[in-house]
N, C-alpha and C positions, 0 to 999 in steps of 0.2 A: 632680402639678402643683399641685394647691389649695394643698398645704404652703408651697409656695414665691412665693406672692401678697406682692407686698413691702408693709413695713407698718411704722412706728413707732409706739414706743408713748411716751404721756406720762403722768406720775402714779402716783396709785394709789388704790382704790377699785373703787365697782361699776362694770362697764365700759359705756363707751360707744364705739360702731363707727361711724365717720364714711365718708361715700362720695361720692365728689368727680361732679363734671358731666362732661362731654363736652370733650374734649381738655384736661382737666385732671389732678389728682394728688394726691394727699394732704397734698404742702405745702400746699396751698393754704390748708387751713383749721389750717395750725400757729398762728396767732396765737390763732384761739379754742378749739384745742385747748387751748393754754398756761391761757388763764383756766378753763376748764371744769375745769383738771386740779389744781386746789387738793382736791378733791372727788372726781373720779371717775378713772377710768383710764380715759383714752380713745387707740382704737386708730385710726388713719390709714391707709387700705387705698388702696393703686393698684389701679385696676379694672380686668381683663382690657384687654389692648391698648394699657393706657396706664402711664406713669413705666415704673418698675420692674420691672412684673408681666410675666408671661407672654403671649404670641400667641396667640388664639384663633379660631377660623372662626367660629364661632356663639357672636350678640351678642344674642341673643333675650333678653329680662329674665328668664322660667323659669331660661334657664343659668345668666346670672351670679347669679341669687339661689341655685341650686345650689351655683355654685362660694364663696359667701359662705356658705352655710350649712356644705360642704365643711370651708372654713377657718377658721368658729368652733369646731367640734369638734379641730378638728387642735391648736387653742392652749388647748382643753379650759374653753370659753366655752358652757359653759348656757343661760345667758341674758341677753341684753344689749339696752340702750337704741341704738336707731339714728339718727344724722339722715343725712340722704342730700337733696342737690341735686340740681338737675334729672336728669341720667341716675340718675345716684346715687338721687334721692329714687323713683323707678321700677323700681331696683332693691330699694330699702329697702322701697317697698310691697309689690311681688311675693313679697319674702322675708316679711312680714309675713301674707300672707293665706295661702300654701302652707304654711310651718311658723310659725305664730303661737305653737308653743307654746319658741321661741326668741327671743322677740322681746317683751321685757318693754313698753317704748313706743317709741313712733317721730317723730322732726318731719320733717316733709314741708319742702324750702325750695324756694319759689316752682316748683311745678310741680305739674300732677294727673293723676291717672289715665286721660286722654283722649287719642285723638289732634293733632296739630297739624299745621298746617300750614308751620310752623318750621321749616325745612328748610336743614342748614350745608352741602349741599351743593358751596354755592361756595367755602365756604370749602377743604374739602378740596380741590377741586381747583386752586383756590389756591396751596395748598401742596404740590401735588404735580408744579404748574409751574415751583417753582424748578430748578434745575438745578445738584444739590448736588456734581456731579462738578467744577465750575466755580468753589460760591460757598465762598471763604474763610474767613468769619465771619460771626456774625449779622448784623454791622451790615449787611453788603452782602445778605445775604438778607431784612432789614429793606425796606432800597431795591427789590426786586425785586415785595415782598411789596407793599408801598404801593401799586403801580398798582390790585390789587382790591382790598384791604380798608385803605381810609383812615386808620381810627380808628388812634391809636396806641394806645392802651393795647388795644386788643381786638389790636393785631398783636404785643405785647408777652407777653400772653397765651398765642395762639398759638406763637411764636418758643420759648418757654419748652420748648418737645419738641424743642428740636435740641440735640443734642452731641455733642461731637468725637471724633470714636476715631481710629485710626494711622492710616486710610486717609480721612477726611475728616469731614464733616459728617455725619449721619444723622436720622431722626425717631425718637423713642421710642414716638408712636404708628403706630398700626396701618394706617394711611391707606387703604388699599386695601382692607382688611375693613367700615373703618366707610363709607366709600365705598358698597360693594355694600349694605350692611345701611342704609343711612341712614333708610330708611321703617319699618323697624322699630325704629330707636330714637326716632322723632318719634310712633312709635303706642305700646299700651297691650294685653297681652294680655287677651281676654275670661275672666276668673276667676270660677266659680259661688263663690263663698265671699265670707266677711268677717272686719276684724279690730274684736273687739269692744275691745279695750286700750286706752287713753289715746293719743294722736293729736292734734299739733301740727300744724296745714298753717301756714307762715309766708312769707308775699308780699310782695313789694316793693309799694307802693301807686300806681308809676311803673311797673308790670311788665304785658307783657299777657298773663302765662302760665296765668294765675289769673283766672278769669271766671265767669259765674253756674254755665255748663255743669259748669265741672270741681269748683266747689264741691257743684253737686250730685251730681254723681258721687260726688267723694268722701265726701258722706255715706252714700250707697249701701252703698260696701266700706267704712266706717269711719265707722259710728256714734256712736261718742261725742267724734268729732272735736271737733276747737277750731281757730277760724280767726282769725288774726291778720293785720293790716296795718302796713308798717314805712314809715314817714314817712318820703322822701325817699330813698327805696330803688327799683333797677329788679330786674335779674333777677339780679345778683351782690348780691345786700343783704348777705351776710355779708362783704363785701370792701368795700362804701360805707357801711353802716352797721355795723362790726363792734358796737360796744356795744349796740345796741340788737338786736340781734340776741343776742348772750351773753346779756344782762338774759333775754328771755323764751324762752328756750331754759333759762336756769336758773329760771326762774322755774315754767317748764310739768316742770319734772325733778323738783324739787323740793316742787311741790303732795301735798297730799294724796289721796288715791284712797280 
C-alpha cells in the first residue's frame, strides 16, 4: 500500500518531501513547491486518508510517519529535507525523531509538538451532514455547508474533497476515521528521543498554534531549532503569506551547517 501514496514531483535536486494539514492535499503547497523547485526536487504527498492516497484505520502519527518513511524507500529516498504543516508538520516530526537518520532537516509550519485543544470536530461533522445522495454540485453543498461553517474561504477549503464519480458526489477524505481519531490528531505522541539536525519551527505571528508551551517543547525534541515569526500570517501562512514563507524556508535550506 505505501507504494501507492499519491505524490507529484516537481524539479530536480536534493529532495524535499512536503506534508500537507488536515483535510488538505499536496496541491496545496504546488505554488511554493514550483518556487522551491528551481533548486531542489520537491515531492508533494497526499497523507493517508486524504486526496489521492489510500484509506487507513490508524491515524496515530507513529503510523503515518511509518507509512512516509515506507514510501521514501519505495522511490529509493535516503535522505531528504521535510516541511510538514500542521498534521503534516506532526507527522514530519514524529518521522524525524523515530528515524532521524532519514531526515536530513525539517521546517515545522505553525504547529508543535503538544497537545491542543483545536478540535475540527465540528467540522467533520459538518460535512458528514451533507446529504450527498441529494446534492448535485458544490455550489449547493456550498449552501448547505454555510449554516455551520460561515467562513467562505475555510468552506472552499473544505469543499475541495468532493468529487464527482458516476454515481454522485463523494469526499476524498476519510471522514469517519478522522472523526473517531480526532483527539489523536489534536494530541502528540510521548517520544523518549530527539532530533539533533537543523529544525525550522515557522508561525504565523496572527496564529495561536505556537505559544511559549509548544516552543518549549519543541526545544526539548529538537535542539538546535530555530524559531521564526511571519508578519501578518495566521495558521495557513504558507497560503496568506506565500513569499515570505519561500524566502525563509529557502533561506533556513540553504544556510550553512
Amino acid at each position: 500500500m505505501t507504494s501507492s501514496l499519491a505524490f507529484t514531483t516537481i524539479g530536480s535536486g536534493p529532495p524535499i518531501v512536503i506534508l500537507h494539514g488536515l483535510f488538505g492535499s499536496g496541491v496545496n503547497w504546488r505554488g511554493i513547491a514550483q518556487t522551491l523547485a528551481t533548486h531542489w526536487q520537491v515531492f508533494l504527498l497526499d497523507l493517508p486518508n486524504h486526496g489521492q492516497s489510500p484509506w487507513i484505520e490508524d491515524m496515530s502519527y507513529p503510523s503515518m510517519a511509518a507509512l512516509i518513511c515506507e514510501w521514501m524507500t519505495s522511490q529509493g529516498i535516503e535522505k531528504s529535507a521535510l516541511i510538514g504543516h500542521s498534521m503534516g508538520g506532526k507527522v514530519g516530526m514524529t518521522l524525524a525523531l523515530t528515524d532521524s537518520g532519514i531526515v536530513d532537516s525539517i521546517v515545522v509550519v505553525d504547529i508543535a509538538p503538544v497537545n491542543y485543544p483545536h478540535s475540527h470536530s465540528g467540522l467533520v461533522e459538518a460535512m458528514l451532514q451533507i446529504p450527498l445522495d441529494r446534492v448535485r454540485s458544490r455550489k449547493d453543498a456550498d449552501r448547505l455547508l454555510q449554516r455551520e461553517v460561515a467562513d467562505l474561504t475555510l468552506r472552499q477549503f473544505l469543499l475541495q474533497n468532493l468529487r464527482a464519480e458516476a454515481d454522485g458526489l463523494r469526499w476524498r477524505i476519510n471522514l469517519p476515521v478522522i472523526q473517531r481519531q480526532m483527539d489523536t490528531l489534536t494530541g502528540f505522541p510521548a517520544l523518549p528521543s530527539r532530533f539533533d539536525g537543523p529544525a525550522l519551527f515557522l508561525y504565523g505571528l496572527n496564529s495561536d498554534y505556537v505559544k511559549n508551551e509548544g516552543i518549549e517543547k519543541a526545544k526539548a525534541y529538537f535542539p538546535s531549532a530555530e524559531f521564526q515569526g511571519v508578519a501578518g500570517a495566521g495558521h495557513w501562512l504558507h497560503a496568506e503569506q506565500p513569499e515570505q514563507a519561500v524566502s525563509a524556508i529557502r533561506q533556513f535550506l540553504t544556510s550553512p551547517r
